[in-house]
Every structure is written in structure tokens, then in C-alpha cells.
N, C-alpha and C positions, 0 to 999 in steps of 0.2 A: 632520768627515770626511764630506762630501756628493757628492762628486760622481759624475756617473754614469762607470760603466761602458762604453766604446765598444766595438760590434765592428765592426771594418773589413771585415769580409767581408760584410757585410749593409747596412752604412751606417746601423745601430739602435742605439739603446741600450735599456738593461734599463728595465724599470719602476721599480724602487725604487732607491736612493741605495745606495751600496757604501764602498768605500773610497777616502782622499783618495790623489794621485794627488801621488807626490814632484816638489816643483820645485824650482828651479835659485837659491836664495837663501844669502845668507850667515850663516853663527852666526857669525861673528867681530868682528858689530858693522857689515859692511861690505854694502850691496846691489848685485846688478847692478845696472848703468843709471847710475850715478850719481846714483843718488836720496840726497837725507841725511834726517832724520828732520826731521818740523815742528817750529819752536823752541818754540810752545808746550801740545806736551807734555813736554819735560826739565824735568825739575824742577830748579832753583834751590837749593842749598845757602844754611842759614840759620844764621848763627852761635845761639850757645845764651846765653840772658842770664843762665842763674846757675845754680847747682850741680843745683837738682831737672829743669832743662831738658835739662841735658848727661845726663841717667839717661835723660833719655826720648826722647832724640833719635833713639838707634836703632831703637826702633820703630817710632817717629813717619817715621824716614826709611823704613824698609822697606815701611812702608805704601804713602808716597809713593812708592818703586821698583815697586810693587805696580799701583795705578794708571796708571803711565807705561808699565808693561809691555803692561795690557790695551789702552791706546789706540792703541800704536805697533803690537802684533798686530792689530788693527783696521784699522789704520789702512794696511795691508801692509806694512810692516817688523820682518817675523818677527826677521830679526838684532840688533837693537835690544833688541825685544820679551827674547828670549833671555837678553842681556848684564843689563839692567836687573829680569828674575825673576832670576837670579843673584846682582845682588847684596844684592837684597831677603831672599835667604834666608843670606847672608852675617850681613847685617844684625840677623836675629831670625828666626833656624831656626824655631823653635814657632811664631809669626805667619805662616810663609809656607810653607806645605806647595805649593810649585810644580813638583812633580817631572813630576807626570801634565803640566800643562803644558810644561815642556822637554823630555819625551820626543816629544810631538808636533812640535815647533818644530825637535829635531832630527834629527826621523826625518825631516819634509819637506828640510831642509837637505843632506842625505846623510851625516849624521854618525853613523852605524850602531853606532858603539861608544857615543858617549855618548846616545841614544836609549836600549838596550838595556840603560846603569845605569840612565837615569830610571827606563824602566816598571821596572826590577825596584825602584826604590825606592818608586813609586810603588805595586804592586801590594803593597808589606810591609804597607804601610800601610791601604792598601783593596782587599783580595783577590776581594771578594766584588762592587767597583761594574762594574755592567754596559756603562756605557758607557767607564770605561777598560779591560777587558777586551775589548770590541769596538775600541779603540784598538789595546791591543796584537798584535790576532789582523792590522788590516790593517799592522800592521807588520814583523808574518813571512812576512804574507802576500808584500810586497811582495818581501822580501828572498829571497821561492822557496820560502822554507822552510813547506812546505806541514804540514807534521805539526805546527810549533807554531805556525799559526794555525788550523788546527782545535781544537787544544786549549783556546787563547783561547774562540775563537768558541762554542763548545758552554760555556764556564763561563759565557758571556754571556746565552746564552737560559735556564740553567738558574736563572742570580741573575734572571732576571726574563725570564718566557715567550714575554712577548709585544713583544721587541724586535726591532723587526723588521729594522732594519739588521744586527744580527747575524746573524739566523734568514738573510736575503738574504746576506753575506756567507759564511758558511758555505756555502751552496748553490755558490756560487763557487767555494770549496774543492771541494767533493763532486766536481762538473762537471769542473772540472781535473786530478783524482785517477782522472775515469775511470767513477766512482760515479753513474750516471746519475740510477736509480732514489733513492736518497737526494738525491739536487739537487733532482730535482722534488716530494720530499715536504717537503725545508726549503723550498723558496719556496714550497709547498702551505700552509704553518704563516700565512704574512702576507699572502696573497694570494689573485685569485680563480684557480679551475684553469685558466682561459685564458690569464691572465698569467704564470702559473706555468710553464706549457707554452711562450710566447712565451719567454719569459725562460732557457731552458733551452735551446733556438734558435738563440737569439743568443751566447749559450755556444758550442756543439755549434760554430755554424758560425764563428766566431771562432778554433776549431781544425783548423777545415777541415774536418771532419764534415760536407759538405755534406748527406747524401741525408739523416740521421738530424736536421740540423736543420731542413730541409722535413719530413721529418714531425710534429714539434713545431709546426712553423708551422699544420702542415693539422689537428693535432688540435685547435691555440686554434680554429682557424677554425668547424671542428664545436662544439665549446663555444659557443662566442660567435661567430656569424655576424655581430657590428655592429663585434668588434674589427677597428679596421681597419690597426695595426702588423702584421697577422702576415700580414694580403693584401699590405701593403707589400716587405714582406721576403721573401716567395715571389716576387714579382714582381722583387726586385731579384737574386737568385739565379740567377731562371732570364734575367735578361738576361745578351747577349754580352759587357758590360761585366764584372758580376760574375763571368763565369766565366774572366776572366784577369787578375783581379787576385789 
């Protein structure tokens, strides 16, 4: 979950990495485009030569489903990817704890209810890991629901302080909530106060906050008179262009 954060009203993006950014693919096996999956990553069903091989076939295949998943998710065939962690945990539940992974696969897909079983199976299981807790905070995030991805986002920094996509995420929350002052102390926690100040900015003016996101701009600028995003961004503001889109 890397990519940045756009704001249209400024033509900037944040400094640090936020959350992934839902796209338009299939869970059902099937992708836009007409793309199919490369033949070889499918794995090949292999008959069993005799009664100890048939015990261990299902593992042995889930594994294989296991591998096929990560290379097809690699490889951009999240749909695929999907079908093939499924049936690996079909295969051999305890061998293939993939939930944290299909909750991602279907939250980018738009499949909001089965995302929203993953992470809850996924988080029975690991309550406390901070990067699927920052998974699930950008997944309410995305969905609006702003009060349970703050909730995420704060168990994330708190299993572990200094992560910083969280700490940046949350600040996101804060900023959106209205919360100024706390936006600019979470992105204060991973970053330098110039950036911080930028980055809260491009926030502010992203909601049309113009005047209060120049100010931000002008404070990085005093901070850090060499940053040169936040000259950028006062510059593109106070052009005619910016000021009617």
C-alpha cells in the first residue's frame, strides 16, 4: 500500500507514501483488458503415485496454490492471485494463513464485504501487526468511514512507534476530520517540520482551504528556505489557472 496521495488543487503530492488507491480489477478470476494469466505460473496438477503421496498432496498442492498466488499478484493479476490464495487455504487451512492477503486483493477489487471478513480474520489472528493494522485503517479509510480508520491507524503506531506510513496516514485522517493541529503533529512524529507543514498544505488545499494551505506553504518555506515543493505550490495557487479549477 504505497502510493502517493494527489492533491488536485495544488498539482503536489505529500511527501511520504499513504494509502493504496482502489482499482478497477477483477476477484472473480477475470481481468480487465483481456489480459489471461502467464501459463507458466499455473501450476499443473500431478497425479499421486501411492497412498503416502495422496496424504500429502494437499499440502504439497497448497503450497503450490501459495506460490502461484504471489507470482500472479506480482505479476498484476490480483484476480487470479485471489482465486489461487483461496484455494490454497481450501487446501490446508493451518499452511496458508492468506486472509491479510485477500483482504487487500479485495479491498483493491471493490469487494467491500469480502475485504471486511479478510481483515476481520485476519486481525483474530494478528491483532497486534502493525502493518496489517495500517492495511485495515486505509481500508475504512477509503470506504469514508473515517472513525474506524483512525482506530486502525492509532493501533498501528502504537504496535510500533515509528511506522511511519501509519503515523502519515493518520495525519490524513486528522486533516480530513478538521483536526488540524493533530495532522501536523502525526506527520510531525515521521518527518521534518517542513514537510510536515507541506504536507498538511496539500491536505488543507485539496479541501479547498485555500488561504490556510498557503499558510502552511509559507510556514515550510520559513523552516526550510531550500524546500522547494512548498515555493512550488504557493506558486501554483496563486496562479490564474489554479484559481478556477
Amino acid at each position: 500500500m504505497r502510493h502517493f496521495f494527489a492533491a488536485a488543487a495544488v498539482g503536489s503530492a505529500l511527501v511520504v507514501c499513504g494509502c493504496v488507491n482502489p482499482r478497477p480489477v477483477g476477484i472473480d478470476g477475470k481481468v480487465p483488458g483481456g489480459k489471461s494469466p502467464p501459463a507458466d505460473v499455473v501450476p499443473a496438477a500431478k497425479p499421486s503415485a501411492n497412498k503416502a503421496d495422496a496424504e500429502l498432496a494437499p499440502a504439497l498442492a497448497s503450497q503450490a496454490c501459495l506460490k502461484t498466488a504471489e507470482e500472479l499478484d506480482a505479476r498484476g493479476f490480483p484476480g487470479e492471485a485471489a482465486a489461487h490464495y483461496e484455494r490454497a487455504r481450501q487446501l490446508d487451512p493451518k499452511a496458508a494463513p492468506v486472509a491479510a492477503k485477500l483482504a487487500v486483493l479485495y479491498a483493491r477489487g471493490g469487494d467491500d464485504a469480502r475485504a471486511a471478513a479478510e481483515f476481520d480474520k485476519a486481525l483474530a489472528a494478528a491483532p497486534t501487526d502493525p502493518d496489517l493494522l495500517n492495511d485495515a485503517g486505509c481500508f475504512h479509510q477509503g470506504r469514508g468511514d473515517l472513525a474506524a480508520a483512525e482506530v486502525h491507524f492509532t493501533r498501528a503506531t502504537r504496535a510500533k512507534p515509528d511506522h511511519a506510513r501509519a503515523w502519515a496516514n493518520l495525519a490524513v485522517v486528522y486533516a480530513k476530520a478538521g483536526r488540524v493541529d493533530e495532522s501536523r503533529k502525526a506527520f510531525a512524529r515521521v518527518l521534518t517540520p517542513a514537510q510536515a507543514e507541506y504536507n498538511l498544505g496539500v491536505l488543507l488545499a485539496g479541501a479547498g482551504r485555500t488561504d490556510d494551505a498557503k499558510a502552511c506553504f509559507r510556514a515550510a518555506q520559513t523552516l526550510d528556505p531550500q524546500f522547494a515543493p512548498a515555493a512550488d505550490a504557493l506558486r501554483r495557487l496563486d496562479s490564474p489557472v489554479a484559481a478556477v479549477r
